[in-house]
N, C-alpha and C positions, 0 to 999 in steps of 0.2 A: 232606543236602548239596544246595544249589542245583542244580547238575548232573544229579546221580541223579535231582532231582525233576523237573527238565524234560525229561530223558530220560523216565519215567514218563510225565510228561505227553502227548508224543507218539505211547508205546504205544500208551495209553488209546483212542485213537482207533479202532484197530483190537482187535476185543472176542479175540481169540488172541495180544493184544499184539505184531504183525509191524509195522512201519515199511514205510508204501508207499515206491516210487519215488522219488516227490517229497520225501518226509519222509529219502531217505536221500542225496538231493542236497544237501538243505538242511544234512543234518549234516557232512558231506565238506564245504560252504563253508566251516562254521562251524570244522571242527578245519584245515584250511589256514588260515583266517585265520591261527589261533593260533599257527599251525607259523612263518606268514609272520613274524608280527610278535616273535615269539623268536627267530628267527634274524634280524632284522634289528636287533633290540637286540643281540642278542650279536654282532654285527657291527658295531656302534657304538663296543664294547671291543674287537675283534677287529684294528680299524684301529690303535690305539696297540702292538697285537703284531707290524704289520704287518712291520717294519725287521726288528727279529730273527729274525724266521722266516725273511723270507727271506734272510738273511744264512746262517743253517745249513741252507736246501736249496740256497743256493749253492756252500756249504761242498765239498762231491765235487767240482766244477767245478773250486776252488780247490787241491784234493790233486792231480787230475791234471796240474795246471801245475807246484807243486811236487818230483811226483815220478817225472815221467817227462823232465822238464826241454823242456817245450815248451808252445807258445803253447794257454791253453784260456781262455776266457772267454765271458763271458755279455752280448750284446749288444740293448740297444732297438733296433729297425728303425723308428719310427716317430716321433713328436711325442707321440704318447698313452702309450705304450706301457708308459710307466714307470709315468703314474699309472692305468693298466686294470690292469696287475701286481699293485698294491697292493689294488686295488680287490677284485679274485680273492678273492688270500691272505685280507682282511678277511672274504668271505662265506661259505669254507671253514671260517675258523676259528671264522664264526659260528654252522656248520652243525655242529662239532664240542663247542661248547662248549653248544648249544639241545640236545645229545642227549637229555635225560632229556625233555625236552620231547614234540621229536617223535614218541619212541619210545613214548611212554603215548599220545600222539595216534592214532599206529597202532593202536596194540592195542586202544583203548577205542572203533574205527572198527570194527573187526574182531567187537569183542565186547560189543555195545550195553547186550545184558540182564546188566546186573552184578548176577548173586548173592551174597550174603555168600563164598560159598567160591570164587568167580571174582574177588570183587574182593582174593582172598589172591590167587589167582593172578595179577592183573594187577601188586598188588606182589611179586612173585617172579619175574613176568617183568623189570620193573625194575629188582631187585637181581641177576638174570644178565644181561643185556644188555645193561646202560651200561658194567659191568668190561668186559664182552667187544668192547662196541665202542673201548673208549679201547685195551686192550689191542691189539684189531686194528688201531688207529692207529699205537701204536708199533712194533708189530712189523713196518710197511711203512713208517715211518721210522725203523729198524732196518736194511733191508734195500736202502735206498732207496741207499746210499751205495755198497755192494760193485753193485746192477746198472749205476749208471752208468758205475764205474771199466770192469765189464768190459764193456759194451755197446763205451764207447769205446776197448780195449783192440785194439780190430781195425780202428784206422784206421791206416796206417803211419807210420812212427817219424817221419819229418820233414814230417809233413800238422801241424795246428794244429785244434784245437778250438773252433771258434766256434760256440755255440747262441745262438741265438736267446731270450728272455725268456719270451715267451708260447707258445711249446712246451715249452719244460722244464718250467716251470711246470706246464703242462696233464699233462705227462706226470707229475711230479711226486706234483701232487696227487691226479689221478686213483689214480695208482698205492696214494698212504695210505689213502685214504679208502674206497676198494676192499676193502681190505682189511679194516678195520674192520667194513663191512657186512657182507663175506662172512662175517665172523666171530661176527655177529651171527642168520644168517639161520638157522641150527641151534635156536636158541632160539622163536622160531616153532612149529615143526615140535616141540616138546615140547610148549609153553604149547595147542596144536590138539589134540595129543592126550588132555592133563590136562582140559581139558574134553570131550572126546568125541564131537571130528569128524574126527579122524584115527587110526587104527590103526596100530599099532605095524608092523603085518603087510603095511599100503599103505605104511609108509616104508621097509621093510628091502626089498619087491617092487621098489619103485621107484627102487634104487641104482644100476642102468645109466642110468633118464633122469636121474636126478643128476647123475654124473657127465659128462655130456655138458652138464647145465644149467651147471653149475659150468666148463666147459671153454668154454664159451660167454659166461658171464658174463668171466671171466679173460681173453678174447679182448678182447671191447669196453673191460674196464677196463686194460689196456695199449694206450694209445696206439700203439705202435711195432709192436704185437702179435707182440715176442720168445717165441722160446721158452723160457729161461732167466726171464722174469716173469711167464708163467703159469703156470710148473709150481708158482715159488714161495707163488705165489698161490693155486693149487690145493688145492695139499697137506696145508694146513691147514685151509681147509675141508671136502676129504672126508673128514679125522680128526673133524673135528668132526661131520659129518655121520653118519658112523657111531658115535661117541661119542651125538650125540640119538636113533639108534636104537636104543641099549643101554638107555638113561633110556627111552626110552618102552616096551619090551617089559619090563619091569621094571614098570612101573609097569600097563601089563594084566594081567602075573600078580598082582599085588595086587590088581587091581578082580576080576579071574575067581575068585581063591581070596575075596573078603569075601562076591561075590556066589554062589558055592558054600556058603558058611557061613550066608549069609542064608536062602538055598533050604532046606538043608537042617533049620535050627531053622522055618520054615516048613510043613516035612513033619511034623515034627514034636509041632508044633503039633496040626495036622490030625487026629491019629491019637491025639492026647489026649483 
């Protein structure tokens, strides 16, 4: 494959096949380009989905006028404002629909020297992490509707609901796409272990700064930083998190009991 080969070819350079410095700036331009230019294509399609998207994350805006019977609406404050809105939704949707893209981008950044048994693993990382990011899409545009109802739930009965465009929105989006990541980032933390830079024994030690990373991440990815959207937010990632450290201590006592069975036919050997 063209790739592998000028991957190799860069090796070569260094006779332990390491990629200096320079050699690993150049490959981070070279896989941003590509990230760039996929989501900016898909962002090209993303625009003609622009209208209805945001028609249904307007949609909660729209429930609580109907059913609280008071004023809620979604307001432009500006001259731009409507077409910057579009312009968002378009590069989000570009960003979600380039997943497979960028997400092999990462990986094959992370993991240059693709061996036959690594390049299974880079497609296994694929076929877990694009379900799990779309999943984590929907499941914060699943959820996206009951935190607005009840966010605004605690403004009193004859106040009126005016948001602004380009908040909601940020709040909005962030809040999907958050979620999707976060639901993605478990998958890492396996695909590190299957090749053999992370221990099962360093991810289950390291649950306390997890969850603190995770609590921290959930901070910044809600805008409003409720506590009602970062727990939601939370809670399935540190499910998920300790679900990747089930998969990766699992997958040591396999490598420990083959390399026990190796040893010991080994010894065996020896004494023949």
């Amino acid at each position: 494959h063209p790739v592998i080969v000028a991957e190799s070819r860069r090796r070569s350079k260094s006779p332990e096949g390491r990629m200096t410095l320079g050699d690993h700036l150049l490959e981070l331009r070279r896989r941003l380009g590509i990230v760039g230019l996929s989501i900016v294509l898909a962002a090209i399609g993303g625009w003609f989905l622009a209208d209805p998207v945001w028609a249904a994350l307007s949609e909660p805006v729209m429930e609580i006028a109907r059913e609280t019977n008071r004023d809620a609406d979604i307001n432009y404050t500006s001259v731009t404002e409507a077409f910057d809105t579009k312009v968002a939704i378009s590069l989000v949707l570009g960003i979600v629909m380039a997943a497979p893209v960028w997400l092999y981008q990462i990986w094959a950044f992370f993991v240059p020297a693709l061996k036959r048994r690594e390049r299974r693993y880079a497609v296994g990382f694929l076929a877990a992490s694009v379900p799990l990011f779309f999943a984590g899409v929907t499941a914060g545009w699943w959820v996206l509707p009951n935190i607005v109802v009840l966010l605004t739930s605690f403004a009193p009965e004859q106040s009126s609901t005016l948001l602004t465009a380009k908040v909601y929105l940020d709040f909005a989006l962030k809040l999907v796409v958050a979620v999707g990541v976060g639901f993605v980032l478990p998958v890492f933390l396996v695909l590190l272990n299957f090749i053999g830079v992370l221990s099962a024994k360093a991810i289950i030690q390291g649950w306390r700064w997890a969850i603190v990373t995770i609590a921290l991440f959930t901070a910044l990815a809600t805008p409003a930083a409720d506590v009602v959207s970062m727990v939601l937010l939370a809670i399935p990632m540190i499910i998920l998190y300790f679900i990747a450290a089930g998969i990766t201590a699992i997958n040591d006592a396999r490598v420990a009991r083959k390399a026990s069975k190796l040893l010991r036919g080994a010894d065996a050997g020896s004494h023949d």
